[in-house]
C-alpha positions as CSV (number, residue, x, y, z in Angstrom):
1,X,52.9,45.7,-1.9
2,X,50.0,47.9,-0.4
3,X,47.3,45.7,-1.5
4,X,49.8,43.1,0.8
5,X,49.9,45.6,3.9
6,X,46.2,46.6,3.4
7,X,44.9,42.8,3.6
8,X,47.7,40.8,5.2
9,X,46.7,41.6,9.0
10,X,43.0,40.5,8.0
11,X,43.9,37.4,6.5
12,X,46.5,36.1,9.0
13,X,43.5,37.3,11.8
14,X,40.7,35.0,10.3
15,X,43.4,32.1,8.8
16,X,43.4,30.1,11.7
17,X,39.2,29.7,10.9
18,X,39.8,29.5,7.2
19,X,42.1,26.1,7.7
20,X,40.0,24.7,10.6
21,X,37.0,24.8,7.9
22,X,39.3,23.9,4.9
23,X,40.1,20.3,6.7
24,X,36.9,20.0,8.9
25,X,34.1,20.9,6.8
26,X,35.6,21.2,3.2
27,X,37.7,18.2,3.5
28,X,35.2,15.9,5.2
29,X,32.5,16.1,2.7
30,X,35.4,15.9,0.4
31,X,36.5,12.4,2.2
32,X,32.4,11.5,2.2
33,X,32.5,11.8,-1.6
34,X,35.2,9.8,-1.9
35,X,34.0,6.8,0.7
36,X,30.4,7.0,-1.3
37,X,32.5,5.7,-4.3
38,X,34.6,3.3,-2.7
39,X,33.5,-0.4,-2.0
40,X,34.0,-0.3,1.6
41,X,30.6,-2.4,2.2
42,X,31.8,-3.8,5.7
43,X,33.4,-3.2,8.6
44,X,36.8,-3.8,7.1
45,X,38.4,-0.2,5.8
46,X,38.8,-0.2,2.1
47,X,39.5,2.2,-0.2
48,X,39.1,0.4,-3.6
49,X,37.2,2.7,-6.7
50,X,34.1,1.7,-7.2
51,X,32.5,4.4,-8.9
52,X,28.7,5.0,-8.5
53,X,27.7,1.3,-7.5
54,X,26.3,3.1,-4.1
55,X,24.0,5.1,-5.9
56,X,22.8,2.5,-7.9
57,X,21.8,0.6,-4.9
58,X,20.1,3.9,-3.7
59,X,18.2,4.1,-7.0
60,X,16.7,0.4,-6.8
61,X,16.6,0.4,-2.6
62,X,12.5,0.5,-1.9
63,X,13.4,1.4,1.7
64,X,15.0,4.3,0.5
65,X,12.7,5.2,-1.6
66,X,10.2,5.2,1.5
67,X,12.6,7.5,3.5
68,X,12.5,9.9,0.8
69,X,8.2,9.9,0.7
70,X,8.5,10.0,4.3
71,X,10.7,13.1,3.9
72,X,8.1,14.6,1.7
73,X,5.8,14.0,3.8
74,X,7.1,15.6,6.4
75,X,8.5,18.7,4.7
76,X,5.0,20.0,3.6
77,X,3.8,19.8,6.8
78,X,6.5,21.0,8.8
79,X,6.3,23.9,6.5
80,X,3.1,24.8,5.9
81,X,3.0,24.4,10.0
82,X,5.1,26.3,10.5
83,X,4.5,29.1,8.5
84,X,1.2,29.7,9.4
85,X,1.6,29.5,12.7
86,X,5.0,31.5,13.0
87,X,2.5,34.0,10.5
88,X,-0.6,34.3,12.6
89,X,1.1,34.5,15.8
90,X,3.1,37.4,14.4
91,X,0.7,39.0,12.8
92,X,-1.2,39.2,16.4
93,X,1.5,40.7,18.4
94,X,2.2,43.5,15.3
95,X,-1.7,44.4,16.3
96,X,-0.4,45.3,20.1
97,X,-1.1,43.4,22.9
98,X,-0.4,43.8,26.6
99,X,2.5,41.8,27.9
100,X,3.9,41.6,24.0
101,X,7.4,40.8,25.5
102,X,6.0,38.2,27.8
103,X,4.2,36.3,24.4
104,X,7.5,36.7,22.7
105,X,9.7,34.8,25.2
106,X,7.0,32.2,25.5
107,X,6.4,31.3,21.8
108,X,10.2,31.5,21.3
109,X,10.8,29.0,24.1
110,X,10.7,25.5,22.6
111,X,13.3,26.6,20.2
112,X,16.0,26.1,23.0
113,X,14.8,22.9,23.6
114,X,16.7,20.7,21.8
115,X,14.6,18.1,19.4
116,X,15.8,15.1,21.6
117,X,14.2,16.6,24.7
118,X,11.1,17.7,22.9
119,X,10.7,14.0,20.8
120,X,10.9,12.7,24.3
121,X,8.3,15.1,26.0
122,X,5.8,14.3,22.4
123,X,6.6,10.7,22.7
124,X,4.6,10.6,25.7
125,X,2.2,13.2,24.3
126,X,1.5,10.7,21.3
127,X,1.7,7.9,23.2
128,X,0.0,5.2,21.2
129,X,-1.0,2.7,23.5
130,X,-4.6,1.6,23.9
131,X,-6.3,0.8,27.5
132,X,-4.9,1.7,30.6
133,X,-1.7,2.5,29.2
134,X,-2.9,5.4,27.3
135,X,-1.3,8.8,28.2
136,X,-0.7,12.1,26.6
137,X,-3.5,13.7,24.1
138,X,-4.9,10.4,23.8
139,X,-6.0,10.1,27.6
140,X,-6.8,14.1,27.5
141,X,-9.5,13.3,24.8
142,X,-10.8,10.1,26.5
143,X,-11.3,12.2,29.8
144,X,-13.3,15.1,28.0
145,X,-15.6,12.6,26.1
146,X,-13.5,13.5,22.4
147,X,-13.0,9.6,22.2
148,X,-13.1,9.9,18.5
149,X,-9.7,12.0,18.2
150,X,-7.7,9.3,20.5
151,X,-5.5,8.0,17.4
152,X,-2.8,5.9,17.2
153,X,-0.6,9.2,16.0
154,X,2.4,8.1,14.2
155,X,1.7,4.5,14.0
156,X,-1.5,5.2,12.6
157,X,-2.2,4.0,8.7
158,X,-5.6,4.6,7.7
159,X,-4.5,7.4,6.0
160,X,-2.6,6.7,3.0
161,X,-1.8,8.8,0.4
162,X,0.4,7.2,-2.6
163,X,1.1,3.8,-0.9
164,X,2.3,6.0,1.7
165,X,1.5,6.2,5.5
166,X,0.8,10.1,5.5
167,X,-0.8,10.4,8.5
168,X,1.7,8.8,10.7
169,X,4.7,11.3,9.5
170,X,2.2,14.0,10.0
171,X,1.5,13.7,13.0
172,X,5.5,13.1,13.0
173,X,5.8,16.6,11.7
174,X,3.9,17.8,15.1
175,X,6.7,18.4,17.8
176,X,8.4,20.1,15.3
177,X,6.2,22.1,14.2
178,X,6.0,22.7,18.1
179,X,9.2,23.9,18.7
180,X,10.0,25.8,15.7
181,X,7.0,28.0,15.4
182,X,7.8,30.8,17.3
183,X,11.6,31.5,15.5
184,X,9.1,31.4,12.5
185,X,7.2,34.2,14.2
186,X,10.5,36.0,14.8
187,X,11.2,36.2,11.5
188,X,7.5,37.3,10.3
189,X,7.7,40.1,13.2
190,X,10.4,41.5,12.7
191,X,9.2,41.9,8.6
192,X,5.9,43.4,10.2
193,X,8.4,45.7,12.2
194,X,10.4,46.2,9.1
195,X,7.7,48.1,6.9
196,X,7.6,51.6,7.3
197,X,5.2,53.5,9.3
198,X,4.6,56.4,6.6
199,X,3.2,53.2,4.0
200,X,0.6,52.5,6.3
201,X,-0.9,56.1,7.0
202,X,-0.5,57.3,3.6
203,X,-2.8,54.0,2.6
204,X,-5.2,54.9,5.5
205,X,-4.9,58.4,4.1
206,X,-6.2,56.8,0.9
207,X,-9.1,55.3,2.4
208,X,-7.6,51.7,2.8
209,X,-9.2,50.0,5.5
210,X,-7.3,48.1,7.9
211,X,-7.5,44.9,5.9
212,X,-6.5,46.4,2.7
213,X,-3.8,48.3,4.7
214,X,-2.4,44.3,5.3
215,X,-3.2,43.2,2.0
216,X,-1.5,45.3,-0.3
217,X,1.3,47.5,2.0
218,X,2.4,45.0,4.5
219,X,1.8,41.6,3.1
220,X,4.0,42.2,-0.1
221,X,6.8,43.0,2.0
222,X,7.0,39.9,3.8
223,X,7.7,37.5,0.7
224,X,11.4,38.3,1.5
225,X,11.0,36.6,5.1
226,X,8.8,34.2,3.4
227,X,11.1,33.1,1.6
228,X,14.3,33.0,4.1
229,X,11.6,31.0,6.5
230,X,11.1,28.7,3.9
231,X,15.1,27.8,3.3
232,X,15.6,27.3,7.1
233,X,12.8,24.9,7.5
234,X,13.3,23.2,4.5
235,X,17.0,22.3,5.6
236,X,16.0,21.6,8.8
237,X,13.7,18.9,7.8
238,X,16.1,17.4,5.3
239,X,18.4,16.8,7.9
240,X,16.3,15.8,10.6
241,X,17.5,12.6,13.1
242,X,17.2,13.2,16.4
243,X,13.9,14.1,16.8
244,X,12.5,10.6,15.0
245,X,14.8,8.7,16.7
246,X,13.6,10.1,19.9
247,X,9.9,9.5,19.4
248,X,10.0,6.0,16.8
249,X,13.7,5.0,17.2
250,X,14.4,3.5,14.2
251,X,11.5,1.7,13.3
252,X,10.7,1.9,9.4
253,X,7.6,3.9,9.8
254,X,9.1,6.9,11.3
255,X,12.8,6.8,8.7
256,X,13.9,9.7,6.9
257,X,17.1,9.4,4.8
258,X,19.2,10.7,7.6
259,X,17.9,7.8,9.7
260,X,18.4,5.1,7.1
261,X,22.1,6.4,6.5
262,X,23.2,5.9,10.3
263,X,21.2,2.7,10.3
264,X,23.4,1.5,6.8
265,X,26.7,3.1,8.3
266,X,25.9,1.9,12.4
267,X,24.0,-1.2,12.1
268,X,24.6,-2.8,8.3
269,X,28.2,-1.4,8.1
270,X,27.7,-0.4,4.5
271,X,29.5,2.7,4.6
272,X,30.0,3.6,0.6
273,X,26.1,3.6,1.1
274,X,25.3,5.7,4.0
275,X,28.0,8.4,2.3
276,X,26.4,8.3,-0.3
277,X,23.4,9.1,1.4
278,X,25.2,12.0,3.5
279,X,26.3,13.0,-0.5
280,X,22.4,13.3,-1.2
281,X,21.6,15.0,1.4
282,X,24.1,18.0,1.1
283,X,22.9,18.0,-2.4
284,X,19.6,18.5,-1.5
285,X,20.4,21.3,0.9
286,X,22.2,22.8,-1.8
287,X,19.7,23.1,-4.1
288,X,17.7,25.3,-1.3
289,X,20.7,27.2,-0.1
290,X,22.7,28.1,-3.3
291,X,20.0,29.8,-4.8
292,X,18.4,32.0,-2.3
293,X,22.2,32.7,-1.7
294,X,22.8,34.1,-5.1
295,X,19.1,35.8,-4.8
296,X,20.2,37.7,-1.7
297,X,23.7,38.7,-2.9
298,X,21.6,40.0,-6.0
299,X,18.6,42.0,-3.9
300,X,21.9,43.3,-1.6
301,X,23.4,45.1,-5.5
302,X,20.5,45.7,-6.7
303,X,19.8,48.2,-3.2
């Protein structure tokens, strides 16, 4: 009875959020999973079993196979862009610099742009047309005699790596990297921030230099934020739409899974199929998430 009075005005408090996520997150991806292994394959509703034949078709779908080498593709650079951007830009303003605040609002800025706006602004920016037409980077370089950088950008395919376009979903990988560097350098600061003061004079003390002072004090403390940086991007790139559909549409060269599933549910009506691409998705994301979940609720017992 006290354990009753002790948690019953908590629980009716946060209930009304507990059943809104029960049917709206819980029990859509529960109604996904089931539509993924129906044979609803048209525009007709149907709810007939049909066990895994989606998947299948995923398994032997080249397209799809593409999307997910597009994906790749796009991960590693969105990452490693990312990160050592977000890293060196942090790692200048933990050095002092006049106007720190200023350089913090401006680097954080493109994160409130939303990816539809900025595929729209980089659209132009990559623009890939040849001639008059050209605008963007590509007319910037023509005008200051660079005439060897003006590229095609993402429709460009004399890089191929695997059978696979990698230049073009690099340069895909740009905006993003764009508007997502500075919450990078967020995090990074604030792990500068987060070492203590007395490490780094006691080192000095030592006879570190200033370089060793980075290298073997504040460095090692930063695989933490590494780490967390490394989980947001990653699911952020997994689940990326808007911003190739701003800047490519849905042209075949610029398709990640989450493209190809509204194409199959939108434009083919193959619903069973796009769930079950929306099913492969969330199970990629949960391979990143679940883990560093359980690795943080660890590190939190372990301190």
């Amino acid at each position: 009875m006290k354990n009753i009075r002790r948690w019953g005005p908590g629980l009716l408090l946060v209930s009304p959020s507990i059943i809104l996520i029960a049917i709206f997150v819980y029990g859509l991806i529960g109604w996904n999973i089931k539509v993924s292994l129906s044979n609803w394959r048209q525009a007709q509703p149907t709810s007939h079993y049909a066990g895994l034949g989606a998947y299948r078709d995923l398994a032997h779908d080249a397209q799809f196979r593409l999307t997910l080498a597009h994906l790749l593709i796009f991960t590693i650079v969105f990452a490693l862009g990312t990160l050592i951007i977000g890293w060196t830009l942090a790692l200048l303003l933990d050095k002092g610099v006049k106007g720190e605040g200023f350089f913090r609002a401006v680097y954080l800025f493109p994160m409130a742009i939303s990816f539809i706006a900025s595929g729209i602004v980089w659209r132009w920016l990559m623009n890939p047309a040849p001639g008059d037409r050209t605008t963007g980077l590509n007319a910037l370089f023509d005008k200051i005699g660079l005439h060897s950088l003006s590229n095609q950008w993402y429709l460009n395919d004399h890089s191929v790596v695997f059978g696979i376009r990698s230049w073009g979903m690099a340069a895909m990988a740009l905006p993003a990297i764009w508007a997502l560097s500075g919450y990078v350098m967020a995090l990074y600061l604030a792990g500068f921030r987060g070492v203590p003061e007395e490490l780094r004079e006691a080192a000095r003390m030592d006879g570190a230099s200033e370089l060793r002072v980075y290298r073997h004090v504040v460095f090692p403390h930063l695989k933490p934020v590494t780490l967390a940086a490394l989980i947001i991007i990653g699911h952020i790139s997994i689940k990326v739409f808007d911003l190739m559909v701003a800047i490519g549409g849905k042209q075949w060269f610029t398709q990640t899974p989450a493209v190809y599933m509204w194409i199959q549910i939108y434009d083919s009506s193959d619903y069973a199929k796009g769930a079950a691409i929306a099913t492969l998705l969330l199970l990629l994301i949960s391979i990143l998430v679940i883990p560093y979940l359980i690795y943080t609720v660890r590190a939190e017992r372990r301190s």
